[in-house]
C-alpha positions as CSV (number, residue, x, y, z in Angstrom):
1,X,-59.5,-87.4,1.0
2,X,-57.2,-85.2,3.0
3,X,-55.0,-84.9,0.2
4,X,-57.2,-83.9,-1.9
5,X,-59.0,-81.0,0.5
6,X,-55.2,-80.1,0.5
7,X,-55.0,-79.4,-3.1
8,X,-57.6,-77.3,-3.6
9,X,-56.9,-75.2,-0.6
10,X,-53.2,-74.7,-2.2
11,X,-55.0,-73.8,-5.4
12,X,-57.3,-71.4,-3.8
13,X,-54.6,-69.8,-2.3
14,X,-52.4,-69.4,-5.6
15,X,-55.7,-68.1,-7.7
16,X,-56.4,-65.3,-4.8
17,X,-52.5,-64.8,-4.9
18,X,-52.5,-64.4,-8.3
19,X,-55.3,-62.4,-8.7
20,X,-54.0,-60.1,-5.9
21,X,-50.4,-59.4,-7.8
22,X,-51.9,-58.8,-11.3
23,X,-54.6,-55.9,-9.9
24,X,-52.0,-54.6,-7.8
25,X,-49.7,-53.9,-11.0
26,X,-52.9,-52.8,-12.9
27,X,-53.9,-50.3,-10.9
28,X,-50.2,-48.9,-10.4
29,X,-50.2,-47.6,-14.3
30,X,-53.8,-46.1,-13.9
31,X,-53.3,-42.3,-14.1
32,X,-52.5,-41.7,-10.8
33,X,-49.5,-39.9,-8.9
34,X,-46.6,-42.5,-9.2
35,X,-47.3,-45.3,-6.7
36,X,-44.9,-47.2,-4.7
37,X,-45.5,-50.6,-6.4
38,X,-44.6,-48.4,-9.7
39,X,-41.7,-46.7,-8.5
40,X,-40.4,-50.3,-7.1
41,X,-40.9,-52.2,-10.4
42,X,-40.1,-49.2,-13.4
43,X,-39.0,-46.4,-11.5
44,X,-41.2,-43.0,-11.6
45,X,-40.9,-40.3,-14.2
46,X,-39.6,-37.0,-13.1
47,X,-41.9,-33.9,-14.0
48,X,-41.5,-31.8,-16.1
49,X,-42.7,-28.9,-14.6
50,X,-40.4,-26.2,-13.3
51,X,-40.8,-25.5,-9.2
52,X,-42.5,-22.6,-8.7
53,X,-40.5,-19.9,-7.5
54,X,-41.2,-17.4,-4.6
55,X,-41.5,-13.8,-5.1
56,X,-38.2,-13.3,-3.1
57,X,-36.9,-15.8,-5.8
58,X,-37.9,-13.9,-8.7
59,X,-36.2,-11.3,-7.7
60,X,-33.2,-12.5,-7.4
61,X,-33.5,-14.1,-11.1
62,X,-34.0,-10.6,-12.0
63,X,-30.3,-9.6,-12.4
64,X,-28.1,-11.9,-13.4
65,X,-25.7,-12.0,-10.1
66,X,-23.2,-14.0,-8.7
67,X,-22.8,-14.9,-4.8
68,X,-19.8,-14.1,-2.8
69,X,-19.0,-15.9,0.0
70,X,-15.7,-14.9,0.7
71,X,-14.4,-11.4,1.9
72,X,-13.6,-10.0,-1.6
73,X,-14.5,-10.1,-4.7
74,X,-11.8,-9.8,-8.2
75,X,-12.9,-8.5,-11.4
76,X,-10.7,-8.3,-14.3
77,X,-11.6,-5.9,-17.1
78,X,-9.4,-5.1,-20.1
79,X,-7.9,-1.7,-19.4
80,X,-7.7,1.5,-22.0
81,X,-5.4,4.3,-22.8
82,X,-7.5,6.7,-21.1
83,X,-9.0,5.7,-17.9
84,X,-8.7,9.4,-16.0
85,X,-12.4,9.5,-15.3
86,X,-13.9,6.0,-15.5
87,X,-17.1,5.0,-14.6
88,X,-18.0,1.9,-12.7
89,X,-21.4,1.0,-11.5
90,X,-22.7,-2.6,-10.5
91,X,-26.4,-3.7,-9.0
92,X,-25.7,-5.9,-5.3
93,X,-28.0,-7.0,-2.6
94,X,-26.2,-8.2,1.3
95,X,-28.2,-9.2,4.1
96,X,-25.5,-8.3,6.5
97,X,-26.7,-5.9,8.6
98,X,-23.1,-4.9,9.5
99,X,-22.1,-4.7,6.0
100,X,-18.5,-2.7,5.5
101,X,-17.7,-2.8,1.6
102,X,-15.1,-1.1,-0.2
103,X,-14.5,-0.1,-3.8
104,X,-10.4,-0.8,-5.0
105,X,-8.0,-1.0,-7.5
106,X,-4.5,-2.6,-8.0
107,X,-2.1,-0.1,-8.0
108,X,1.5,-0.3,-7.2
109,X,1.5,-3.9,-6.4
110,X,-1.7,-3.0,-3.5
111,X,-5.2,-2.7,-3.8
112,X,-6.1,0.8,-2.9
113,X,-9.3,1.9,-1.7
114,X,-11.4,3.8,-4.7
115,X,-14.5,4.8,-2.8
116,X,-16.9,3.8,0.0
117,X,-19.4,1.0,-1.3
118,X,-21.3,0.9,1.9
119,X,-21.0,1.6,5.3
120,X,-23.7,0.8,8.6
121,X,-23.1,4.3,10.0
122,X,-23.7,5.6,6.8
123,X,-26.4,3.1,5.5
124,X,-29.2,5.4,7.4
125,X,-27.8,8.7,8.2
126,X,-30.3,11.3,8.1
127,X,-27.5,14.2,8.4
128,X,-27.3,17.5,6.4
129,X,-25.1,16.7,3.1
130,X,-23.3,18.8,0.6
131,X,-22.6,16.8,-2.7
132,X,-19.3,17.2,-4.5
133,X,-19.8,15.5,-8.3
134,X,-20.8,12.0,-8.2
135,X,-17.9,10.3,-6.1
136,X,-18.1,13.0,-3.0
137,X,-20.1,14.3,0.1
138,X,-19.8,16.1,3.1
139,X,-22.4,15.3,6.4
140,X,-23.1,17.3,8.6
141,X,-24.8,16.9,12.0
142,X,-26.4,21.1,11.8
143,X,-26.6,21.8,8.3
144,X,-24.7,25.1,8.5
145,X,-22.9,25.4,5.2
146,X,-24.3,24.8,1.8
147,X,-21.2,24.3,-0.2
148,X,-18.3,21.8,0.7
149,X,-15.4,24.9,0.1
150,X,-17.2,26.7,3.2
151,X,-17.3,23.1,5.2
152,X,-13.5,23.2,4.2
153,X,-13.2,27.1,5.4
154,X,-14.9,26.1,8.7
155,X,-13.5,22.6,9.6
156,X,-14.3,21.3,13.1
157,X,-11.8,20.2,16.3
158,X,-9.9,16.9,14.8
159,X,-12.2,14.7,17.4
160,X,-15.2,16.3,15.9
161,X,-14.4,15.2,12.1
162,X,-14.6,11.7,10.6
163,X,-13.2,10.8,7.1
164,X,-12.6,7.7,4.6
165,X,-9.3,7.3,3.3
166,X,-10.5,8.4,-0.3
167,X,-12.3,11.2,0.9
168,X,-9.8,12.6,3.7
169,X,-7.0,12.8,0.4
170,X,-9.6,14.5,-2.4
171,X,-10.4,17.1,0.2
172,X,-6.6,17.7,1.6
173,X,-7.4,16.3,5.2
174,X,-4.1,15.4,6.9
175,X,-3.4,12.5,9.0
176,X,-4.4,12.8,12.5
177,X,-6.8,15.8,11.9
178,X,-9.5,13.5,11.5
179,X,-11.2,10.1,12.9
180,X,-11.0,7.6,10.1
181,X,-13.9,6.0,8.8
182,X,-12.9,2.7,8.3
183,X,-13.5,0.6,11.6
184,X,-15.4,3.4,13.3
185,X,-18.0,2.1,15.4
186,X,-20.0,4.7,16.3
187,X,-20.8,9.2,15.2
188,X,-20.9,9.7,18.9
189,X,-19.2,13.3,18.9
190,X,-19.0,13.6,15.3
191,X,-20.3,16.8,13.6
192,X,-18.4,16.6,10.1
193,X,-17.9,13.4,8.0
194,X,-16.2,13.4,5.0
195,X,-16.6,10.5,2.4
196,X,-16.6,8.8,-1.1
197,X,-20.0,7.0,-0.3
198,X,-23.2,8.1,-1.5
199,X,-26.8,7.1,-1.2
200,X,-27.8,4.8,-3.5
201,X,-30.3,4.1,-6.4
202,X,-32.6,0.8,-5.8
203,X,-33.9,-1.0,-8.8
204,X,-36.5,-3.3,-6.4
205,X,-34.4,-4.8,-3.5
206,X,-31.3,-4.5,-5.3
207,X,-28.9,-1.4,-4.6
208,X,-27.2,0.2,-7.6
209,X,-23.3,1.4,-6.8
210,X,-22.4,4.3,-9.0
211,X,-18.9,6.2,-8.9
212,X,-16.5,7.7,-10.6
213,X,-12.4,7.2,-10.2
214,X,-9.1,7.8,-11.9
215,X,-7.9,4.5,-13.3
216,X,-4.4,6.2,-14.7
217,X,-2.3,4.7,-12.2
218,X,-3.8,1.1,-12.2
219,X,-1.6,-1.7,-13.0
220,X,-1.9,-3.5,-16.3
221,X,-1.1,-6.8,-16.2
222,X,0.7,-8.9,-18.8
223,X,-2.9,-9.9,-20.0
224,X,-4.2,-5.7,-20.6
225,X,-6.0,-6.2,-17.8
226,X,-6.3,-4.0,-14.7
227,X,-7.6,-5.7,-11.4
228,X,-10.9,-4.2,-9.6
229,X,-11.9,-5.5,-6.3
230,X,-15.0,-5.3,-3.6
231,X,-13.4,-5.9,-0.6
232,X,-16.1,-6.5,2.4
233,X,-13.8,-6.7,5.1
234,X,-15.0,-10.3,6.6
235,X,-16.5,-13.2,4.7
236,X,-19.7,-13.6,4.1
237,X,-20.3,-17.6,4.6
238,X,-23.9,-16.1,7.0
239,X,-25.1,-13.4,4.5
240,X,-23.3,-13.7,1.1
241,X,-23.1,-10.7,-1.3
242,X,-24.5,-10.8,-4.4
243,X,-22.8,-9.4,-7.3
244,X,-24.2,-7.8,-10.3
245,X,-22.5,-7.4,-13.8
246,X,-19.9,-4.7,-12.8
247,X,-20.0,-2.2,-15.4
248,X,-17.1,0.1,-16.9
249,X,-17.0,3.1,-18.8
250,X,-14.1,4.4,-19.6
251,X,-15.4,7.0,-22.1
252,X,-17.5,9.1,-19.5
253,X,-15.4,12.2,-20.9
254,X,-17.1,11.4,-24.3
255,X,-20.0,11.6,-23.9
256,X,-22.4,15.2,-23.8
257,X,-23.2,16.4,-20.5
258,X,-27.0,16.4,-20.4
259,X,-27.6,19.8,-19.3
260,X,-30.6,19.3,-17.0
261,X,-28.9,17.7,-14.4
């Protein structure tokens, strides 16, 4: 008799058991997000769906870009006979709030510094300026000259002027007349600054760096190529710098002036 009490307990027990297991599997293929049972026995499907992307995101996707982490960047391009007046132009966003970016070339063996790509005393100085084409400008603390040959006619003390290297050589500005501009900290006593950089269109939150420089003297490497760089001074492993397609022109002589400008 107790045997027999013990067999249909056991039997009981391996129905319910059995029952148990086969709803469990059931109701893990019912349309339902993937369940664990599921996952654990067949693995679950990845979906198909793209994550949605943020705004910010968007953006970003907008211009096909490239992120620098380091403290320059290297683009070779295939250089041309004439290169006297090329144009180069290229969209970038930085975070760094410090941000010191240079425009160069390889020449001579050396990169040499081509123009001012951006600047934090510059970024947001709301000085006086006198434009000279598209690669030049003069600040000025009092706007009292309208043309960069009377700035030039009516320089200020050395300790009053401040100058990038491209700038201080277009406008004829001799070593230790002026306060260079690279490394300077701070405008405190500066009235006249002299530079290559110049405000900047945006195209939504992305900056767009336009200039003009003579490429004659550029190396050419075995390749036809000449070498341009962004050099940004420290790397940017915190804030990296995002790089547009950089764009040149070497035909900008070509082309009509559009008289309206």
């Amino acid at each position: 008799m107790h045997q027999r009490h013990r067999y249909i307990a056991e039997k009981v027990v391996t129905l319910f058991t059995a029952a148990l297991l086969t709803g469990v599997i059931a109701a893990s293929w019912l349309p339902q997000p993937c369940s664990y049972v599921h996952e654990f026995l067949m693995g679950c499907p990845s979906s198909n769906h793209a994550a949605i992307l943020t705004t910010h995101q968007k953006e970003l996707a907008r211009i096909p870009h490239q992120s620098i982490y380091t403290s320059e960047a290297i683009v070779a391009t295939k250089a041309e006979d004439e290169r006297s007046n090329t144009a180069i132009s290229f969209e970038y966003q930085s975070d760094e709030p410090s941000l010191e970016a240079y425009l160069q070339v390889l020449e001579g063996g050396s990169y040499q510094t081509i123009g001012v790509i951006a600047h934090p005393l510059l970024q947001d100085l709301t000085w006086a300026s006198v434009r000279e084409g598209n690669s030049y400008q003069v600040f000025q603390r009092s706007s009292s000259y309208s043309s960069t040959q009377d700035i030039q006619a009516h320089l200020a003390p050395d300790n009053q002027i401040a100058a990038d290297q491209v700038a201080a050589t277009h406008f004829g500005l001799s070593k230790g007349h002026y306060q260079p501009l690279e490394g300077l900290k701070s405008l405190e006593g500066i009235t006249q600054l002299f530079t290559s950089y110049a405000p900047q269109k945006r195209d939504g939150s992305w900056n767009i760096y336009e200039t003009s420089a003579d490429l004659s003297k550029a190396d050419v490497n075995s390749n036809g190529n000449i070498s341009i760089a962004i050099q940004l001074g420290t790397s940017q492993q915190t804030h990296p710098f995002l790089l547009g397609t950089v764009h040149i022109d070497y035909h900008k002589n070509d082309r009509p002036e559009n008289k309206n400008d």
